[in-house]
C-alpha positions, -999 to 999 in steps of 0.1 A, spaced: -169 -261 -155 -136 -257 -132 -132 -228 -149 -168 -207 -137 -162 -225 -106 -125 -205 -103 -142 -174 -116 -165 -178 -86 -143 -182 -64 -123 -157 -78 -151 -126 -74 -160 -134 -40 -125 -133 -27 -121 -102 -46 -155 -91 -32 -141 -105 5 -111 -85 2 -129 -54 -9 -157 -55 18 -133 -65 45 -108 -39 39 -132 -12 41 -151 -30 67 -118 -35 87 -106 3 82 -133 18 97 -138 -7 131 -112 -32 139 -139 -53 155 -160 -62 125 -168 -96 121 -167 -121 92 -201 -120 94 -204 -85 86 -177 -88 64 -196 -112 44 -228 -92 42 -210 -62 27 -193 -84 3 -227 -101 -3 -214 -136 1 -224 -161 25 -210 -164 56 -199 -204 46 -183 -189 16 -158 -166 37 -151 -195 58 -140 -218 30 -119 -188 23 -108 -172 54 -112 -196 81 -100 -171 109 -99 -128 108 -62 -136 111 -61 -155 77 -82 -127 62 -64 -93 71 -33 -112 61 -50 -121 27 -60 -81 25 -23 -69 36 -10 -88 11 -36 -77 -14 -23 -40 -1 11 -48 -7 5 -62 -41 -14 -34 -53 16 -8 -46 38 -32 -63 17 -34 -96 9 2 -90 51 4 -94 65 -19 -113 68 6 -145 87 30 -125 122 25 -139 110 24 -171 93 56 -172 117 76 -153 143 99 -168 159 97 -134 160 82 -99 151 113 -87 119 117 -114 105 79 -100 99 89 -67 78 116 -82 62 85 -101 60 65 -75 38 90 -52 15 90 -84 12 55 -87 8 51 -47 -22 80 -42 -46 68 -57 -44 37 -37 -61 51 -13 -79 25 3 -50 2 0 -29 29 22 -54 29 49 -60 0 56 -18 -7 60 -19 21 84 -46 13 105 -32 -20 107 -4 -10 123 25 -32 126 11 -66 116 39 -74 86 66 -79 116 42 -105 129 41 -128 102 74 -136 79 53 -136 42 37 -103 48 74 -93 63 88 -102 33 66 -84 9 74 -53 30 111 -58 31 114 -63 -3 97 -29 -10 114 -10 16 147 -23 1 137 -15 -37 128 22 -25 165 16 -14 178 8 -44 160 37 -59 177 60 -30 212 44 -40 207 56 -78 195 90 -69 222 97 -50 252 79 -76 234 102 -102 242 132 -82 205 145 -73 207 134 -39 226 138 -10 253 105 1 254 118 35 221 113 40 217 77 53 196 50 30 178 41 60 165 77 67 154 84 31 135 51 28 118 57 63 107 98 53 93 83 23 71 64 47 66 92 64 54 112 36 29 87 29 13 86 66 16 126 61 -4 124 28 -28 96 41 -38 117 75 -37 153 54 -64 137 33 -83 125 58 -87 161 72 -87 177 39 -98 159 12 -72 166 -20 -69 151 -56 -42 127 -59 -21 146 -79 -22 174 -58 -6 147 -24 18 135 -49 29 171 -63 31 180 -23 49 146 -12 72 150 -41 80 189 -35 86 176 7 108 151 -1 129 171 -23 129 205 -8 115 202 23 94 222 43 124 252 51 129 284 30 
């Protein structure tokens, strides 16, 4: 029995997450209550969960985060080079779409509260890493500072996030464009 009961409990938070971050993306000011209708839970349900709106758009941030981490975590792996996994990693990231939105609407929330801070350090600081062997393996520039890589690669992102909100574009076709930005840039 604990185990349908976890299942349960399992699909509506899913369901919570899912509802709110779409919910949350398009109008700030939704309420649990709405949340809970488009996740098709009751409202007691969500508060067993989520208790506050705090508590929950932490819960989906981290959910966010999460998702670009599994999303990543075969980069090295599959890359024949440092340079190659950022062109990975802008495929794996696309297609989270929803994911992306909702971290960029949210603004600046993971400086607010140390787990979600965390989360976001540690990836910032892996894309690091991943700057560090590109440029040991001769494909990128060591003048360029670490910090100024990591943070155009965030930019790139917001760039593809917005472009797609104008113009809607297949994943690929973002990554292929993030990819040819970050290594070429926009010059002749």
């Amino acid at each position: 029995m604990p185990e349908q009961i976890d299942a349960r409990i399992q699909k509506s938070q899913a369901a919570i997450i899912k509802a709110g971050m779409q919910l949350l993306s398009k109008n700030s000011e939704a309420s649990l209550s709405d949340i809970a209708r488009e996740a098709g839970v009751g409202r007691t349900t969500l508060y067993r969960l989520y208790d506050t709106k705090e508590k929950l758009i932490k819960a989906i941030a981290i959910h966010c985060l999460d998702s670009f981490e599994r999303a990543t975590e075969q980069l090295e792996s599959e890359a024949k080079s440092a340079l190659h996994a950022f062109h990975l990693m802008f495929k794996a990231i696309f297609p989270l779409s929803a994911e992306m939105e909702f971290l960029m609407k949210l603004g600046d929330l993971e400086e607010g509260d140390p787990e979600v801070f965390a989360i976001y350090r540690r990836q910032a600081n892996d894309i690091a890493e991943l700057v560090k062997g590109a440029q040991a393996e001769g494909s990128m520039s060591k003048d360029i500072p670490i910090a100024w890589v990591v943070n155009l690669v965030e930019g790139l992102l917001y760039t593809a996030w917005l472009t797609n909100k104008e113009k809607p574009m297949k994943h690929d076709v973002l990554a292929d464009l993030a990819f040819h930005t970050f290594c070429n840039g926009v010059a002749r």
